[in-house]
N, CA, C and O atoms as a GROMACS GRO file, in nm:
protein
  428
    1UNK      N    1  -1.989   1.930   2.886
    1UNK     CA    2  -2.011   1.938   2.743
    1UNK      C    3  -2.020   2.085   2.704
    1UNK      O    4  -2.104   2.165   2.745
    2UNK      N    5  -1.928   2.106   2.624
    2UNK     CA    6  -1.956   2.205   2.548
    2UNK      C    7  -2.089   2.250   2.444
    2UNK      O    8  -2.148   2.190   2.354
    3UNK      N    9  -2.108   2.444   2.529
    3UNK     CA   10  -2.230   2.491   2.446
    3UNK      C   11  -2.219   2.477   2.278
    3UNK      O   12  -2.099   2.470   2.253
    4UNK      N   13  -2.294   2.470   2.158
    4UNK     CA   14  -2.280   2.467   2.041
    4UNK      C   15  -2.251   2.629   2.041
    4UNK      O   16  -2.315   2.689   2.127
    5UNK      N   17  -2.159   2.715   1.951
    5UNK     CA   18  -2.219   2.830   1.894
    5UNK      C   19  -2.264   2.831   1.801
    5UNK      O   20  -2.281   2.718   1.754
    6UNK      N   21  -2.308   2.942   1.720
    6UNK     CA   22  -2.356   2.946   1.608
    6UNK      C   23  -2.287   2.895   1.520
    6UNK      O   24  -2.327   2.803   1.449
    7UNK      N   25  -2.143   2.964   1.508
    7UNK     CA   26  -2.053   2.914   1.402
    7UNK      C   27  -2.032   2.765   1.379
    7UNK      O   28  -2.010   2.735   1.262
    8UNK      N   29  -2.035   2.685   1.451
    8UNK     CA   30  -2.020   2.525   1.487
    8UNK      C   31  -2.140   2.477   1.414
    8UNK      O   32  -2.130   2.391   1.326
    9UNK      N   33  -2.296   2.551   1.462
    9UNK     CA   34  -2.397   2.518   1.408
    9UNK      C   35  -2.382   2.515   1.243
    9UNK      O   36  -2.374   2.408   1.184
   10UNK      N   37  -2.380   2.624   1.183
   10UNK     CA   38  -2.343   2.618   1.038
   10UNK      C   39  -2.264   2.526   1.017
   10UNK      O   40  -2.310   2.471   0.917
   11UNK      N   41  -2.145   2.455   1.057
   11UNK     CA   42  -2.031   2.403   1.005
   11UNK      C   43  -2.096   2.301   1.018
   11UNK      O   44  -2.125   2.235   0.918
   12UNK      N   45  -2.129   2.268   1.127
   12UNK     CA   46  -2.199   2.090   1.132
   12UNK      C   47  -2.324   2.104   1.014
   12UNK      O   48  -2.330   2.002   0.945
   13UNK      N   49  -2.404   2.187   0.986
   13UNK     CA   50  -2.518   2.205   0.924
   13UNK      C   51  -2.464   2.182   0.770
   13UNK      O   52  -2.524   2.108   0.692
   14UNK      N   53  -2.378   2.234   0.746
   14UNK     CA   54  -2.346   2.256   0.597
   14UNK      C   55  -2.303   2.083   0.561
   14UNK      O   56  -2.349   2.005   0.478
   15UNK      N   57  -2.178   2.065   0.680
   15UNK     CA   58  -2.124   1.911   0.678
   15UNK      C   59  -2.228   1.804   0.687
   15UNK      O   60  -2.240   1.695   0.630
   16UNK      N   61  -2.270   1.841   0.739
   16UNK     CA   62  -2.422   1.722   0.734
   16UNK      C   63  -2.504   1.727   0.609
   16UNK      O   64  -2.579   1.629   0.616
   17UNK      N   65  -2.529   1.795   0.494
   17UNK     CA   66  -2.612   1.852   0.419
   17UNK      C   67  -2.536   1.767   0.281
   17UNK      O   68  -2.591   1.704   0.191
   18UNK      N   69  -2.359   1.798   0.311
   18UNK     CA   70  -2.278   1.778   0.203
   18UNK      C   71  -2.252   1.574   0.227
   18UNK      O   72  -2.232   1.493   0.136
   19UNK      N   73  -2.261   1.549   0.354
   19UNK     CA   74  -2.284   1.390   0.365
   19UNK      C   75  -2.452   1.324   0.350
   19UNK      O   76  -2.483   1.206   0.362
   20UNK      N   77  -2.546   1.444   0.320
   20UNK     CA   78  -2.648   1.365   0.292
   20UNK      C   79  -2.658   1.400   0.081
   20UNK      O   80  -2.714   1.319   0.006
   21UNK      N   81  -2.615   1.486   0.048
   21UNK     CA   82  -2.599   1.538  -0.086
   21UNK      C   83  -2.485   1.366  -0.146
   21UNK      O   84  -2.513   1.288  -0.237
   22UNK      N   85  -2.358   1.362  -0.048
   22UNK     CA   86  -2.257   1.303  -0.120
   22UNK      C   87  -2.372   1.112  -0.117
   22UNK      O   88  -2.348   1.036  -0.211
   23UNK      N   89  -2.475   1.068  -0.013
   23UNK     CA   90  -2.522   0.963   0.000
   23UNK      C   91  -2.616   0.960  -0.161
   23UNK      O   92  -2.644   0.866  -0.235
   24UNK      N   93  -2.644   1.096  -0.170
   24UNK     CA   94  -2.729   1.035  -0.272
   24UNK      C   95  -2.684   1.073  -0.431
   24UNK      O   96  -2.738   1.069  -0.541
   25UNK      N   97  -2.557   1.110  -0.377
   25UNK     CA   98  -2.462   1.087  -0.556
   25UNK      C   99  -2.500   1.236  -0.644
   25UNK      O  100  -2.523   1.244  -0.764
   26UNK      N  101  -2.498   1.315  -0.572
   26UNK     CA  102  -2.509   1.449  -0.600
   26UNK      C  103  -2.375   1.517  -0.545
   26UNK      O  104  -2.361   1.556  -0.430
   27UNK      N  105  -2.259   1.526  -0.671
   27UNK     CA  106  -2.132   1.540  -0.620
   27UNK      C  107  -2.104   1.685  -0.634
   27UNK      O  108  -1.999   1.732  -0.591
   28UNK      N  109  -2.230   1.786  -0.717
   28UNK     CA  110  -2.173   1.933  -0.715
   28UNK      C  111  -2.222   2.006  -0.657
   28UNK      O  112  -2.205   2.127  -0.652
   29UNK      N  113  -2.326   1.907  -0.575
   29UNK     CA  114  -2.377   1.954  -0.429
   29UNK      C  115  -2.276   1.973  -0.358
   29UNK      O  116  -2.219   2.078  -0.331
   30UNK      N  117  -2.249   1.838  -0.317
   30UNK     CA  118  -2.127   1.867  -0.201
   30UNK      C  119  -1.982   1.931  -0.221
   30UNK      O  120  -1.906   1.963  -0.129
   31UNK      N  121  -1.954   1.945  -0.376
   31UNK     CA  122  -1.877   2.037  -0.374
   31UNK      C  123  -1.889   2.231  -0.324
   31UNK      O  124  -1.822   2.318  -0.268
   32UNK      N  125  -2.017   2.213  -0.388
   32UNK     CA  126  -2.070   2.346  -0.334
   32UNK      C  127  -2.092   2.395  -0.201
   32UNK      O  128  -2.081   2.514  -0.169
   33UNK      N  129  -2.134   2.266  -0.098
   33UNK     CA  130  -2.190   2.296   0.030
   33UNK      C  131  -2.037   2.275   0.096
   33UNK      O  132  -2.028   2.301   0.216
   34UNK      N  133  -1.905   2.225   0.021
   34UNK     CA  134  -1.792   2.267   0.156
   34UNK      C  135  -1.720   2.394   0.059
   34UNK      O  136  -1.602   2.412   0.091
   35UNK      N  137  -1.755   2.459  -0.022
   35UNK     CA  138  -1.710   2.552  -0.064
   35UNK      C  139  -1.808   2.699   0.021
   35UNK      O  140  -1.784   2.817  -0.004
   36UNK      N  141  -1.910   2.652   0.114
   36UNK     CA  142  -1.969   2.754   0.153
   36UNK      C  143  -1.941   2.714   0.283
   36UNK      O  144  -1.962   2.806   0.362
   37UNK      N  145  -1.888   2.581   0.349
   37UNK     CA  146  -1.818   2.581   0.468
   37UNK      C  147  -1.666   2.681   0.442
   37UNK      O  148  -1.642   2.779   0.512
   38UNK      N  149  -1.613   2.653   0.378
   38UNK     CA  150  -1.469   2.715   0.386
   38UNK      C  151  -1.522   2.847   0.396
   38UNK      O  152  -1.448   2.919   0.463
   39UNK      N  153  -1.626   2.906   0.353
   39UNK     CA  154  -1.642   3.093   0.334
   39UNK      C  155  -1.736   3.118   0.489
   39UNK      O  156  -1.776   3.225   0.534
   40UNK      N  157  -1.752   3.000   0.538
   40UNK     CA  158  -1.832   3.028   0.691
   40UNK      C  159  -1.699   3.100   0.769
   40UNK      O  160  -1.740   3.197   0.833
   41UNK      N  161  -1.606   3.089   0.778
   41UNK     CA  162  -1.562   3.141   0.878
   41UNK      C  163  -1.387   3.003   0.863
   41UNK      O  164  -1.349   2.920   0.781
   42UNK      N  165  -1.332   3.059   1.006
   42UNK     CA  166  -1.244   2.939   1.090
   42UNK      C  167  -1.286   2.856   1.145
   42UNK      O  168  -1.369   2.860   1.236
   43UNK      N  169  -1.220   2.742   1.084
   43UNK     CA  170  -1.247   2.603   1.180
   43UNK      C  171  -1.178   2.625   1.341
   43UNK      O  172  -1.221   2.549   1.428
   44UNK      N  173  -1.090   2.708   1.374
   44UNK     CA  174  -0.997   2.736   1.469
   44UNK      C  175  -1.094   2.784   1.582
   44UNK      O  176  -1.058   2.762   1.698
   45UNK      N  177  -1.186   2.832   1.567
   45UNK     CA  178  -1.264   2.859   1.642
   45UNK      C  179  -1.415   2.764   1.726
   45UNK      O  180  -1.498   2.807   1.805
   46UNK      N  181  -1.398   2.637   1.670
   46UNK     CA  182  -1.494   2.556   1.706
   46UNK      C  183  -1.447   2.476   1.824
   46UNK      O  184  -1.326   2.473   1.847
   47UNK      N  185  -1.521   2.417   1.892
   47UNK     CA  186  -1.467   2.314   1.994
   47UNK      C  187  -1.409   2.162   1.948
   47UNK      O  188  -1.414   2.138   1.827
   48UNK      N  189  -1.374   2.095   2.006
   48UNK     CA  190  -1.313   1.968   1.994
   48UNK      C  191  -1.380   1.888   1.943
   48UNK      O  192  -1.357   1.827   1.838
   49UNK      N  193  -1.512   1.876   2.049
   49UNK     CA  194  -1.592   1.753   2.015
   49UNK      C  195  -1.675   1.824   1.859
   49UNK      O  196  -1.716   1.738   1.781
   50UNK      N  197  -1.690   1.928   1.829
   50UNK     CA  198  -1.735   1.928   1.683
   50UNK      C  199  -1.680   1.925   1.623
   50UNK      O  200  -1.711   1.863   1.522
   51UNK      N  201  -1.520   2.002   1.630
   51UNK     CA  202  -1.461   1.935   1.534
   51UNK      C  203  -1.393   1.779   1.482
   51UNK      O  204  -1.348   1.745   1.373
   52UNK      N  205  -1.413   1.687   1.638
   52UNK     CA  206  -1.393   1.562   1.539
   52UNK      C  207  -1.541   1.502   1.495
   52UNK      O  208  -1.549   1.397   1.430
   53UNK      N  209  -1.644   1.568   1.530
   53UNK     CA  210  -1.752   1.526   1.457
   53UNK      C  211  -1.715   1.556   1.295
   53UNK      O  212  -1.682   1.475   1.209
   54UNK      N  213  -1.728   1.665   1.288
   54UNK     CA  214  -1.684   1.711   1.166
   54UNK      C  215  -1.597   1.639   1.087
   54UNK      O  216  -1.641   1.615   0.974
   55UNK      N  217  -1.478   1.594   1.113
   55UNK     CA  218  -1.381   1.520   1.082
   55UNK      C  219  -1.399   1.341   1.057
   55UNK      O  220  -1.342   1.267   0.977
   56UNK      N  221  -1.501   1.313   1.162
   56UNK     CA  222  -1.560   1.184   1.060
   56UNK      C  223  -1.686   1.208   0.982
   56UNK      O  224  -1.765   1.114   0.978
   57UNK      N  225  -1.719   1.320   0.919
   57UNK     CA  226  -1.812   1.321   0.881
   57UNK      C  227  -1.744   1.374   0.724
   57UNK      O  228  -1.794   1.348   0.615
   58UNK      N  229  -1.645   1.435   0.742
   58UNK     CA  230  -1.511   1.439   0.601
   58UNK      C  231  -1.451   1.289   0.572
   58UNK      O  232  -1.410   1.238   0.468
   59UNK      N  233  -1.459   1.258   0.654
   59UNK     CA  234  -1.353   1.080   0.644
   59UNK      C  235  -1.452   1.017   0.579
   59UNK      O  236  -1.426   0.956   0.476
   60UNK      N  237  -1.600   1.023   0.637
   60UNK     CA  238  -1.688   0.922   0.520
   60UNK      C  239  -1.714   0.922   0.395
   60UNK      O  240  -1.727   0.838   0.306
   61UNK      N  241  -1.723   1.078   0.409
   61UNK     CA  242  -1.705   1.188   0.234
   61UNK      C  243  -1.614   1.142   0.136
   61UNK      O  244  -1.630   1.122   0.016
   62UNK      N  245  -1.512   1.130   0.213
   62UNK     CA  246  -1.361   1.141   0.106
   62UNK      C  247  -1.397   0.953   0.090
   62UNK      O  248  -1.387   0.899  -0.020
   63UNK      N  249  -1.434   0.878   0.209
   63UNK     CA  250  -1.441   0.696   0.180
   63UNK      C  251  -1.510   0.668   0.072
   63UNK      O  252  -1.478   0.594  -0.021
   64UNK      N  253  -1.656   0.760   0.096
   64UNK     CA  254  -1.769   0.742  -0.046
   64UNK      C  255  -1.706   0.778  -0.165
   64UNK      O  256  -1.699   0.692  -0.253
   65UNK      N  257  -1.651   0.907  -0.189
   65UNK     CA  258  -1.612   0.985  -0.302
   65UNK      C  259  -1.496   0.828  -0.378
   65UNK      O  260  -1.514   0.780  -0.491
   66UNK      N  261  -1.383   0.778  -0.271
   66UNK     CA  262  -1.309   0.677  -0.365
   66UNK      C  263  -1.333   0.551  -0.431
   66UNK      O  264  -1.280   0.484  -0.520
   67UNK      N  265  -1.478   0.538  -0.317
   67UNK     CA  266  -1.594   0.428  -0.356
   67UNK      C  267  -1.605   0.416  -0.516
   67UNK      O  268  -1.566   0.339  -0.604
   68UNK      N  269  -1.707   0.576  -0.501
   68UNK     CA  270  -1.734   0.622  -0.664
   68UNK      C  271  -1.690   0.565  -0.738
   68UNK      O  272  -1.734   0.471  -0.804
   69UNK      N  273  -1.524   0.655  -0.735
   69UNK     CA  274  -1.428   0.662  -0.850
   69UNK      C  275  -1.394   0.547  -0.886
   69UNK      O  276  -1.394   0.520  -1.006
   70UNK      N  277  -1.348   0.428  -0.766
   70UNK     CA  278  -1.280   0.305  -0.778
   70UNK      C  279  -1.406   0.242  -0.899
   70UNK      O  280  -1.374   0.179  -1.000
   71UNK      N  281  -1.526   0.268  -0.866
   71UNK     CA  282  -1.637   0.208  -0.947
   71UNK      C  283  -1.626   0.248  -1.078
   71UNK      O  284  -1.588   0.164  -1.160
   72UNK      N  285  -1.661   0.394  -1.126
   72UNK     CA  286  -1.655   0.447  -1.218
   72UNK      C  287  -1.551   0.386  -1.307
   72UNK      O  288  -1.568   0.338  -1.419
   73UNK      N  289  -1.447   0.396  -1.242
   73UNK     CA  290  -1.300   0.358  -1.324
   73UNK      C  291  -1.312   0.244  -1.384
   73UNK      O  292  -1.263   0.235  -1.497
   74UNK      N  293  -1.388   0.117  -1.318
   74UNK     CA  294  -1.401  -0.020  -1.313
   74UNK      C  295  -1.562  -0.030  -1.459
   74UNK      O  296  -1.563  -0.112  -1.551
   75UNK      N  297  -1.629   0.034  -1.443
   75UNK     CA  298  -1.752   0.079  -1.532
   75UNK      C  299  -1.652   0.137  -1.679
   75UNK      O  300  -1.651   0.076  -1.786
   76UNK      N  301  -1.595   0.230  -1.660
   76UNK     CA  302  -1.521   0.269  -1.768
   76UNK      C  303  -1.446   0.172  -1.875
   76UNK      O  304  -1.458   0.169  -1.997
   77UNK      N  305  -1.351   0.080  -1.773
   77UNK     CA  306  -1.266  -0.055  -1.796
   77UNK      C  307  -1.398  -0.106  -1.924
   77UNK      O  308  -1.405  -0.082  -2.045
   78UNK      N  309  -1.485  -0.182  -1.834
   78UNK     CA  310  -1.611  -0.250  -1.890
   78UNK      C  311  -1.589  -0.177  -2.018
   78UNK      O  312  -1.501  -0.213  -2.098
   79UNK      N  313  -1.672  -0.070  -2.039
   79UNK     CA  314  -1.710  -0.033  -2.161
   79UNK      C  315  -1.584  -0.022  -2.286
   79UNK      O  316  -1.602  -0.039  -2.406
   80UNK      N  317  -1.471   0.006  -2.226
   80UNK     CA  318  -1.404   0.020  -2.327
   80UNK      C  319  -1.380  -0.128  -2.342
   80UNK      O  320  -1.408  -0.161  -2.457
   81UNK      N  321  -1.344  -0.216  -2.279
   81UNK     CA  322  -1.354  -0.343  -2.360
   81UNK      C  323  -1.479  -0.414  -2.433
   81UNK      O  324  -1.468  -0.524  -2.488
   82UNK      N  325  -1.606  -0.335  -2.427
   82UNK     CA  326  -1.704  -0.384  -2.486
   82UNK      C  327  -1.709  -0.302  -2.612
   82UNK      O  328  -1.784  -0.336  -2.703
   83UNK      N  329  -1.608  -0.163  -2.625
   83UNK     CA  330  -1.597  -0.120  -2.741
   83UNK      C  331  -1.508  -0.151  -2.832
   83UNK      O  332  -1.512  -0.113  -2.949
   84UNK      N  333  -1.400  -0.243  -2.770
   84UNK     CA  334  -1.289  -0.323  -2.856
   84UNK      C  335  -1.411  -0.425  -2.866
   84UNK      O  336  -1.510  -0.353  -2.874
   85UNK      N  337  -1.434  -0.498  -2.869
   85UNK     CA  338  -1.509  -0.590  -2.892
   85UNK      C  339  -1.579  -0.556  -3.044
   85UNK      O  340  -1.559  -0.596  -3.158
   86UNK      N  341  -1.673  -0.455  -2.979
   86UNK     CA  342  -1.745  -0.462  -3.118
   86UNK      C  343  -1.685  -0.383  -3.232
   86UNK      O  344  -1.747  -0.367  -3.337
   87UNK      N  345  -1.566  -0.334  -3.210
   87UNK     CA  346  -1.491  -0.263  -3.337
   87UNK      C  347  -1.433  -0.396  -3.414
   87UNK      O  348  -1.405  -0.382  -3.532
   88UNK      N  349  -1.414  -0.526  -3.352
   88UNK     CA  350  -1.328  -0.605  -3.394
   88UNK      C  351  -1.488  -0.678  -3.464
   88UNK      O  352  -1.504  -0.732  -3.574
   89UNK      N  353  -1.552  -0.663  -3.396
   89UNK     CA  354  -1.711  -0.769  -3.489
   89UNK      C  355  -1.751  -0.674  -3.614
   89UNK      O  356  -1.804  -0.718  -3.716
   90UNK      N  357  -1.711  -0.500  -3.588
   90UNK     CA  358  -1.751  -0.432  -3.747
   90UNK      C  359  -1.600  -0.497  -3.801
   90UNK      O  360  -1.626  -0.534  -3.915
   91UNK      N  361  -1.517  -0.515  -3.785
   91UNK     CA  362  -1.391  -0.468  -3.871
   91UNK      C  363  -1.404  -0.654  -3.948
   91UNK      O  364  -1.368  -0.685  -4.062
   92UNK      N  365  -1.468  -0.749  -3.843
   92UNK     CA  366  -1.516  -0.841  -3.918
   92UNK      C  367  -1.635  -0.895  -4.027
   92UNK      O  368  -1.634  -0.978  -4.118
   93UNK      N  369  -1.740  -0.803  -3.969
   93UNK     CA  370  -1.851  -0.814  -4.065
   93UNK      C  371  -1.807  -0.703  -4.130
   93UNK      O  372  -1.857  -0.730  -4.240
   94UNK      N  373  -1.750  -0.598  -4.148
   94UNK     CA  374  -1.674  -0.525  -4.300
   94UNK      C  375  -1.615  -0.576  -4.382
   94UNK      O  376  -1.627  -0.532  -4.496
   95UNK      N  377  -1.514  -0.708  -4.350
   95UNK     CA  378  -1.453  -0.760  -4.395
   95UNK      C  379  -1.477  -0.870  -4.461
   95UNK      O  380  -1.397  -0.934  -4.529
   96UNK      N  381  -1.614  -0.896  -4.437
   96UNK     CA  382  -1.664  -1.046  -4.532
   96UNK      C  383  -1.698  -1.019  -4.625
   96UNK      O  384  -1.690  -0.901  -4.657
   97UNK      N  385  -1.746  -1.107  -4.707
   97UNK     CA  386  -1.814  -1.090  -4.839
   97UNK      C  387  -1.920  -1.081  -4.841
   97UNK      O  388  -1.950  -1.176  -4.769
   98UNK      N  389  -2.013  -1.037  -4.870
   98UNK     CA  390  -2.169  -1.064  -4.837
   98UNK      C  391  -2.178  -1.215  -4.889
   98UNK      O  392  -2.116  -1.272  -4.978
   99UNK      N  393  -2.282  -1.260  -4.795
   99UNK     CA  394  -2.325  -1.389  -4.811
   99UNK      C  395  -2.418  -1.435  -4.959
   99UNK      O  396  -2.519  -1.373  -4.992
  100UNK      N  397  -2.375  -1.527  -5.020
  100UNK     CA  398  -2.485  -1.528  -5.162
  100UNK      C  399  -2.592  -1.632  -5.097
  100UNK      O  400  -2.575  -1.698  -4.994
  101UNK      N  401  -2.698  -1.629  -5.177
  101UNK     CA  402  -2.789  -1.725  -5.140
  101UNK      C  403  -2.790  -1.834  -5.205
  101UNK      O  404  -2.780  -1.833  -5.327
  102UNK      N  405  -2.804  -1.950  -5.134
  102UNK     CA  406  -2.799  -2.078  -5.201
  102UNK      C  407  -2.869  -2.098  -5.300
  102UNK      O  408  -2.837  -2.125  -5.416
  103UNK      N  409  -3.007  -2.077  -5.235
  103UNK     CA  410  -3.109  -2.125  -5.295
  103UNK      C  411  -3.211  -2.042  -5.370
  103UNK      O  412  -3.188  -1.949  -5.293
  104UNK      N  413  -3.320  -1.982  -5.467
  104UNK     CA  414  -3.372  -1.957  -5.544
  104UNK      C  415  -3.491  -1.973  -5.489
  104UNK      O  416  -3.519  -2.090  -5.463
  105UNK      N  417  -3.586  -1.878  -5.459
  105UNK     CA  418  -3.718  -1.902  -5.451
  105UNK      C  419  -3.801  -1.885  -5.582
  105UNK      O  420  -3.798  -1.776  -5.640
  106UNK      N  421  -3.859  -1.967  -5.620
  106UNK     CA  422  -3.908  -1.943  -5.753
  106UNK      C  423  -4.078  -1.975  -5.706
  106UNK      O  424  -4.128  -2.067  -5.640
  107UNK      N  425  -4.151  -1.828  -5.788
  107UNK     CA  426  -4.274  -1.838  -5.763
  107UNK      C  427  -4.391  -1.888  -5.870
  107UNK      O  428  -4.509  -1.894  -5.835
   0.00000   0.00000   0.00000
């Protein structure tokens, strides 16, 4: 088994930080924490076994991140059909007459 170096240490450190940031839906975290992996240095320089650590630890990132979106997109859908909806219930209650009253309360 390969020794860790330092550089590996950061890379796994940052990658780990940006998969516990991306678990809890803090997405400009983890944009930030692999924007300070890319300025760590070369990946070219790490060993194997960290770098496919690393590499499923991007694969879960990028799985969660389409999770999101697929959701979001699907949340979005929702609302805009709940906003056709109620444009069509104003464009109907605009369109009535006001209601008269039948009846007369007389005191």
């Amino acid at each position: 088994m390969s020794q860790v170096n330092e550089g590996e240490s950061e890379f796994e450190q940052l990658t780990s930080m940006a998969m516990e940031a991306a678990t809890q839906g803090k997405w400009d975290s983890v944009a930030q924490l692999y924007d300070r992996r890319a300025c760590a240095g070369s990946l070219d320089t790490i060993s194997r076994d960290v770098a496919k650590k690393l590499m499923q630890y991007d694969q879960w990132i990028m799985t969660r991140i389409r999770e999101v979106q697929t959701l979001t997109q699907q949340q979005l859908g929702e609302a805009q059909q709940y906003r056709r909806r109620l444009e069509g219930l104003k464009r109907q209650w605009v369109g009535q007459a006001p209601v008269q009253a039948r009846y007369r309360l007389s005191i």
